[in-house]
Kinemage of the C-alpha trace (Angstrom):
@kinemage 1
@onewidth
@group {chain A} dominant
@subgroup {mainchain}
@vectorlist {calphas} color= white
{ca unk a 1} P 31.228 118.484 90.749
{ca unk a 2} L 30.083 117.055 94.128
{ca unk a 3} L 28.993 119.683 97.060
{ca unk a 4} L 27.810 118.678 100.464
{ca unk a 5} L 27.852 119.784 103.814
{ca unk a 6} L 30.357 119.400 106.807
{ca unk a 7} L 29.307 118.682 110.494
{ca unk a 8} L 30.626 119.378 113.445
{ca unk a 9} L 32.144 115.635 113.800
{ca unk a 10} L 33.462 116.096 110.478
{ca unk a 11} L 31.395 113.782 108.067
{ca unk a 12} L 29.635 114.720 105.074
{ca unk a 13} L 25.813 115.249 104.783
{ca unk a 14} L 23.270 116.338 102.173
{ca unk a 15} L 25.624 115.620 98.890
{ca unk a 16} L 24.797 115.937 95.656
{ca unk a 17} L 26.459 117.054 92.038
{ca unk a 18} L 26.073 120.626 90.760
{ca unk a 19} L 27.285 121.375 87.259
{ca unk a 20} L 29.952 123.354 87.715
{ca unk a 21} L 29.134 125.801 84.861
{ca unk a 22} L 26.304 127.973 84.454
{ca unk a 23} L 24.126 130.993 83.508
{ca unk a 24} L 23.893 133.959 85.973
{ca unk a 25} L 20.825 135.842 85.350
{ca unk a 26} L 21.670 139.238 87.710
{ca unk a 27} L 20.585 142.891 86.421
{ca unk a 28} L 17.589 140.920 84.072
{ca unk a 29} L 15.478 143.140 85.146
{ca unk a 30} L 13.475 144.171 81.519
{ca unk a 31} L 9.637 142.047 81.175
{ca unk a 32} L 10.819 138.742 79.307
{ca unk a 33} L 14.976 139.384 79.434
{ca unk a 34} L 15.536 136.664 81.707
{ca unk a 35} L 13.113 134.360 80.518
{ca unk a 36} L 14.896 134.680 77.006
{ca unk a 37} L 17.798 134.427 78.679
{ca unk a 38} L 17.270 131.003 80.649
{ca unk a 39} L 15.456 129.800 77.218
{ca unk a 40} L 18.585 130.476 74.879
{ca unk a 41} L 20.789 129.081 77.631
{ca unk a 42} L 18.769 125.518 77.725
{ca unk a 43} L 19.057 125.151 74.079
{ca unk a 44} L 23.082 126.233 74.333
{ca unk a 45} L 23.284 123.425 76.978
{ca unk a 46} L 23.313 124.939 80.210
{ca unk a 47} L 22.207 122.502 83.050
{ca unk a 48} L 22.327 125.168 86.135
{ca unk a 49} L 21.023 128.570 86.553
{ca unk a 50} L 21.339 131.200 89.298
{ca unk a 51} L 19.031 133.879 90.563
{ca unk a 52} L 18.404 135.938 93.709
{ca unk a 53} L 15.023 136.981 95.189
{ca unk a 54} L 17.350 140.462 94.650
{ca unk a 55} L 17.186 139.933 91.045
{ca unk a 56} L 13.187 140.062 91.073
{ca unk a 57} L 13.499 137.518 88.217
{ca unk a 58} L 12.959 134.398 90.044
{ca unk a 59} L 9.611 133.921 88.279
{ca unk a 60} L 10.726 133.850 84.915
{ca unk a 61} L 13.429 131.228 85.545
{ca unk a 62} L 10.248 129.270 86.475
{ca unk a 63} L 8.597 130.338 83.077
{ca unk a 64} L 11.677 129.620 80.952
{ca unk a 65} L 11.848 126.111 82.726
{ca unk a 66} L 8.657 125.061 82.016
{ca unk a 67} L 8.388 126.030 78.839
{ca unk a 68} L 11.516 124.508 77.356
{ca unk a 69} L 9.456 121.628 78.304
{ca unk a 70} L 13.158 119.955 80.187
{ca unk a 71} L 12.905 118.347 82.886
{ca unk a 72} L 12.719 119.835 86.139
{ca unk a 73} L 15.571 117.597 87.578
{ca unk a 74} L 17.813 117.877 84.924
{ca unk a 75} L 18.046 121.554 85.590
{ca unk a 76} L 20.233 123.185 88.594
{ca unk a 77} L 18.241 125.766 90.435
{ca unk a 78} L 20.611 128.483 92.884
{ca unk a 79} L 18.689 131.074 94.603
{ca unk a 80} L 19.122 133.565 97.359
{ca unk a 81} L 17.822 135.034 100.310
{ca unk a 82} L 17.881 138.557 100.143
{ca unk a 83} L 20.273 140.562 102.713
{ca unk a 84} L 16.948 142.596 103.507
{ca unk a 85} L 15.277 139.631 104.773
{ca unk a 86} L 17.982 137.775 106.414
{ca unk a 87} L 16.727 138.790 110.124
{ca unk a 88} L 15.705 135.764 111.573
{ca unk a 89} L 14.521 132.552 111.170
{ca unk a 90} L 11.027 132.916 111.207
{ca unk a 91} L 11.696 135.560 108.253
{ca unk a 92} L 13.771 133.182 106.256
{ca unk a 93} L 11.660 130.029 106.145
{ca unk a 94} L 9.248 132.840 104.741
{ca unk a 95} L 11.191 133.711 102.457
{ca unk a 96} L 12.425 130.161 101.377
{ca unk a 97} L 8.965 129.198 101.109
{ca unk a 98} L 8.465 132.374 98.810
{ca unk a 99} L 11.137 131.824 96.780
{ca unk a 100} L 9.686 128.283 95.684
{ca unk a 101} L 6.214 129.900 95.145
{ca unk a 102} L 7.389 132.137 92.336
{ca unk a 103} L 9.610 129.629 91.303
{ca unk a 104} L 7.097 127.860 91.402
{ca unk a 105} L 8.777 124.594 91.772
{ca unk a 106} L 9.086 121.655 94.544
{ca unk a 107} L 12.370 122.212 95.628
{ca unk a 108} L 15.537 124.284 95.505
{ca unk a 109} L 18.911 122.927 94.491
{ca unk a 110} L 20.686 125.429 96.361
{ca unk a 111} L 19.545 128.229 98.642
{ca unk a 112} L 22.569 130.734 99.455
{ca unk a 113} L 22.289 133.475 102.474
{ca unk a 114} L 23.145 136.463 99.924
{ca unk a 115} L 25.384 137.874 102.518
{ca unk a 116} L 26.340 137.670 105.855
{ca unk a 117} L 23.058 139.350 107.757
{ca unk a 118} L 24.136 143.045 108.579
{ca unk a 119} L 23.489 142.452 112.319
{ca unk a 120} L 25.760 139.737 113.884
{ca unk a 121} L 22.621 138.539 115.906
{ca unk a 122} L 20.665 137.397 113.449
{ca unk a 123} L 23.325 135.021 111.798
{ca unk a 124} L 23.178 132.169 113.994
{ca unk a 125} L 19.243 132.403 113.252
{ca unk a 126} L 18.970 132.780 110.472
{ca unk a 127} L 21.681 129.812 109.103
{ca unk a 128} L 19.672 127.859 111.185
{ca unk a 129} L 16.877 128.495 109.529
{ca unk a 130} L 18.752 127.680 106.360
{ca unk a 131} L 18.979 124.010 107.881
{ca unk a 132} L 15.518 123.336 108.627
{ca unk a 133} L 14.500 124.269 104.953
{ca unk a 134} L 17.157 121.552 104.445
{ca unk a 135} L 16.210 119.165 106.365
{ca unk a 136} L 12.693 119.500 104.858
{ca unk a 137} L 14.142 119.209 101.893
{ca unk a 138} L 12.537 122.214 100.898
{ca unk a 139} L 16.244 123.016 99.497
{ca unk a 140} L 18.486 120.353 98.330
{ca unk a 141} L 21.979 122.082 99.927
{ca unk a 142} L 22.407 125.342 101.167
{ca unk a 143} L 25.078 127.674 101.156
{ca unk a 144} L 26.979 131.467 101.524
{ca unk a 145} L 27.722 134.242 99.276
{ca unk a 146} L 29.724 136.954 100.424
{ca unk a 147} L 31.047 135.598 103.247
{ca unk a 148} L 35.006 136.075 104.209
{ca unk a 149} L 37.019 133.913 106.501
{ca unk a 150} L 36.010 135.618 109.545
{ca unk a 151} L 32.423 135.278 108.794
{ca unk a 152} L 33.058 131.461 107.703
{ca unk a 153} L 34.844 130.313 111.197
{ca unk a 154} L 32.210 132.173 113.028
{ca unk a 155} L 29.716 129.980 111.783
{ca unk a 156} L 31.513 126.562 113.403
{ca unk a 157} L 29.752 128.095 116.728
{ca unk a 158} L 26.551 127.805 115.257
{ca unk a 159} L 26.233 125.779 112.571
{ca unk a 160} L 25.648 121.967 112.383
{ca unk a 161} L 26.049 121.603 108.557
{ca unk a 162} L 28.403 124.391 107.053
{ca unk a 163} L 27.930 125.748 103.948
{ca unk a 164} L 28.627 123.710 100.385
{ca unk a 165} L 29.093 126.455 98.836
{ca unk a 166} L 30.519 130.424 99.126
{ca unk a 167} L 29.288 132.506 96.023
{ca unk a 168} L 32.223 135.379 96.091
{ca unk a 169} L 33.698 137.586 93.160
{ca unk a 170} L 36.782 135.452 91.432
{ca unk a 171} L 38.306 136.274 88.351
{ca unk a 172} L 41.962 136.577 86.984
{ca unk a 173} L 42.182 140.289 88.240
{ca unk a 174} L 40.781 138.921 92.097
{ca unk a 175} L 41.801 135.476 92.833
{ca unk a 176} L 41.456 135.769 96.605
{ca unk a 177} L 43.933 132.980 97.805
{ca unk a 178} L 42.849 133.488 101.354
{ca unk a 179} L 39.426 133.334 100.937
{ca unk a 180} L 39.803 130.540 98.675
{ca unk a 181} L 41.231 128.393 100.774
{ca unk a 182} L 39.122 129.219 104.111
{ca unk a 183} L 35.968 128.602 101.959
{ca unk a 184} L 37.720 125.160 101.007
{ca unk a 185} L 38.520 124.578 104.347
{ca unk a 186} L 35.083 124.768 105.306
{ca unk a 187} L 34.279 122.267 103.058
{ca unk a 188} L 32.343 124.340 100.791
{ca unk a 189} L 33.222 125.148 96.704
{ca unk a 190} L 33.860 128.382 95.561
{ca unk a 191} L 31.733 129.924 93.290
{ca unk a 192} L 32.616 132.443 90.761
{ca unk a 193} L 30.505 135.525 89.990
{ca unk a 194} L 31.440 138.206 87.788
{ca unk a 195} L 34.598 136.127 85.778
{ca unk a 196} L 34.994 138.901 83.662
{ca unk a 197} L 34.761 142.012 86.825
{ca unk a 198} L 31.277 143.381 85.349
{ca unk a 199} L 33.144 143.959 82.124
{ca unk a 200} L 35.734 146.358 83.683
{ca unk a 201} L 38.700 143.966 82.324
{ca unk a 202} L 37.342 142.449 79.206
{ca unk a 203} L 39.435 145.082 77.166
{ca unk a 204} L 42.114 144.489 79.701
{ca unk a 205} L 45.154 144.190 77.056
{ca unk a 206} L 47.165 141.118 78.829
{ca unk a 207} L 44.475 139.467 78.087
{ca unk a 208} L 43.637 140.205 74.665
{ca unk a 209} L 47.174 139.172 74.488
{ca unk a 210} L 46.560 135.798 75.426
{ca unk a 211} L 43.282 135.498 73.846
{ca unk a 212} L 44.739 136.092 70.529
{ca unk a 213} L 47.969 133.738 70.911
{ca unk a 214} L 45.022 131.192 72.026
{ca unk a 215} L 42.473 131.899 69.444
{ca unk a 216} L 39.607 132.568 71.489
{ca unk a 217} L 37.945 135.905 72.851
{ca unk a 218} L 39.182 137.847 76.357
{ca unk a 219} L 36.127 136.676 78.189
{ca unk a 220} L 36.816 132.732 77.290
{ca unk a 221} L 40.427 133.425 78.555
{ca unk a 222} L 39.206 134.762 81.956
{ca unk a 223} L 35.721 132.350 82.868
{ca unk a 224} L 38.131 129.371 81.717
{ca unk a 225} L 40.440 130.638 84.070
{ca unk a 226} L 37.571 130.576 86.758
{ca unk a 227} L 36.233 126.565 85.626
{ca unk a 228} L 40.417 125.770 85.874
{ca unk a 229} L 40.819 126.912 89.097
{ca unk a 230} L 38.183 124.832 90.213
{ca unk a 231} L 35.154 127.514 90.954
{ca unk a 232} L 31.564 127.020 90.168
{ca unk a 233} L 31.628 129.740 87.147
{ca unk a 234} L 28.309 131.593 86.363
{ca unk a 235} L 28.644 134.205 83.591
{ca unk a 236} L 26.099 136.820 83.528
{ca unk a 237} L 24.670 136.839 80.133
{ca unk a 238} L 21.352 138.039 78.256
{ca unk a 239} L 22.739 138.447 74.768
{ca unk a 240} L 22.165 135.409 72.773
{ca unk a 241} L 25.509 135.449 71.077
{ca unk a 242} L 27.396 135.433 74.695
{ca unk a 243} L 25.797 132.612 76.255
{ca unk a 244} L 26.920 130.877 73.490
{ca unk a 245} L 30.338 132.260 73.540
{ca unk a 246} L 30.421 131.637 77.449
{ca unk a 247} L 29.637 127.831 77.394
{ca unk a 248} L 32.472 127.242 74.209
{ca unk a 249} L 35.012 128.748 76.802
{ca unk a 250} L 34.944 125.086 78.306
{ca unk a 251} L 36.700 123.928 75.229
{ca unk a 252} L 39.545 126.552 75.419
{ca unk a 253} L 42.995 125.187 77.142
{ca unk a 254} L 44.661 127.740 78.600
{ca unk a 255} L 47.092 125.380 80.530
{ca unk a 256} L 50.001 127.316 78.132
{ca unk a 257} L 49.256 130.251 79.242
{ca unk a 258} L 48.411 129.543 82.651
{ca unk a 259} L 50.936 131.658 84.627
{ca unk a 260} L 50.359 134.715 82.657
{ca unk a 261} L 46.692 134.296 83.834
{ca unk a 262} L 47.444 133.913 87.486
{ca unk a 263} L 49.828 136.970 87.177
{ca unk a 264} L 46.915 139.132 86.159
{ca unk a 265} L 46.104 139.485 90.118
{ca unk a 266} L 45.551 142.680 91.289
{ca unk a 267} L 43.167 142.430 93.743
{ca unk a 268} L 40.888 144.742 92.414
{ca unk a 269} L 37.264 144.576 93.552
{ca unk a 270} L 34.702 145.414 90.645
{ca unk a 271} L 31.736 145.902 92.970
{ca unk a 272} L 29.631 145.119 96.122
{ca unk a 273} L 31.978 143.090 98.576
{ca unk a 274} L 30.899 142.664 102.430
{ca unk a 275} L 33.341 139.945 102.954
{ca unk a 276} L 35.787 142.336 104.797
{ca unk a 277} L 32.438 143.786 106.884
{ca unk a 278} L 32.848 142.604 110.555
């Protein structure tokens, strides 16, 4: 999948390709989870992994990177700047800069604002701080997570390359149409956390339904769903026997069953979700 970033006059800048499927590593928080993790995902055949400075695990994606002896640009690196330390831009070059250090890696495929900054002031700051690790190519594209429509247009007063990328909660039970398609209209991709609502659905029984007519688990049905609908997917996984499970679900056509997917909407929210905040 391509990403880049669009200016003010409307071109493209800063493109690149991001696999469109990968591992999420959120709530790793044991000594050596994540680093398994990351390790047993490279050997499934992930290409991209996302962290957070939030997660406190951005040093063992480093480890698990090095040590599966791939190579470093074969590998898709998301990270985040923390909501705490989005206050200005000083602060987030900081924290960009820290980020790579216990990474410890070059660059940054993509850097993502974690959420929109909890004081309106320091947006514009901050998101241009965001550029100028971009333009250093500190950070190969940079993006949002969290953000909703309002937060989105507000940035076309600031911003001289909008986001590639929004990072929201999508699944079959929260498809967010409106969202979807201001994030798109920005020019940016949606990204999918939580495919399967932090587990809240997977015994949801419309979708064992399906999953049984289709001959594949709940969770398949649902992050397939997410990759069809044309989101960056990232399934959280540490258990060795998931990650595995997660990648198959890109084999799994659910085209037959399509509309009973999309019917699944609800709108229900399975967790943290400042995209409504003001």
């Amino acid at each position: 999948m391509r990403i880049g970033h669009t200016t003010p006059s409307g071109e493209r800048a800063y493109e690149h390709d991001i696999p469109q499927f990968g591992l999420g590593v959120f709530l790793m928080s044991e000594t050596g989870e994540c680093k398994a993790s990351v390790l047993k995902a490279l050997e499934a055949g992930y290409t991209h992994i996302d962290t957070a400075r939030a997660y406190n695990n951005e040093h063992e994606v480093g480890e698990a990177i090095r040590e599966s002896g791939v190579d470093r640009e074969t590998v898709f690196i998301t990270t985040k700047l923390r909501r705490a330390h989005a206050t200005g831009y000083d602060e987030t070059i900081e924290h960009c800069k820290k980020s790579l250090a216990l990474l410890d890696m070059d660059y940054i495929d993509l850097y993502l604002v974690h959420a929109p900054p909890e004081n309106p002031d320091h947006r514009a700051p901050v998101w241009k701080a965001m550029e100028h690790c971009l333009e250093q190519g500190w950070v190969k594209s940079i993006g949002v997570s969290n953000y909703g429509p309002s937060h989105l247009e507000a940035m076309k007063a600031y911003a001289t390359y909008m986001p590639s990328v929004n990072q929201v909660e999508f699944n079959p039970w929260l498809q967010r149409p409106e969202l979807k398609r201001a994030t798109e209209a920005a020019g940016a991709k949606v990204m999918a956390y939580s495919p399967l609502a932090r587990g809240h659905k997977v015994n949801d029984k419309a979708l064992e339904k399906i999953a049984i007519e289709l001959d594949c688990t709940p969770a398949q049905v649902a992050i397939k769903f997410c990759y069809d609908e044309g989101c960056i997917t990232i399934p959280k996984s540490s258990n060795p026997k998931r990650i595995v499970e997660n990648i198959a679900s890109l084999q799994v056509d659910i085209s037959s069953h399509y509309e009973e997917i999309k019917a699944l909407e609800c709108n229900y929210v399975s967790g943290w979700d400042p995209t409504t905040e003001p």
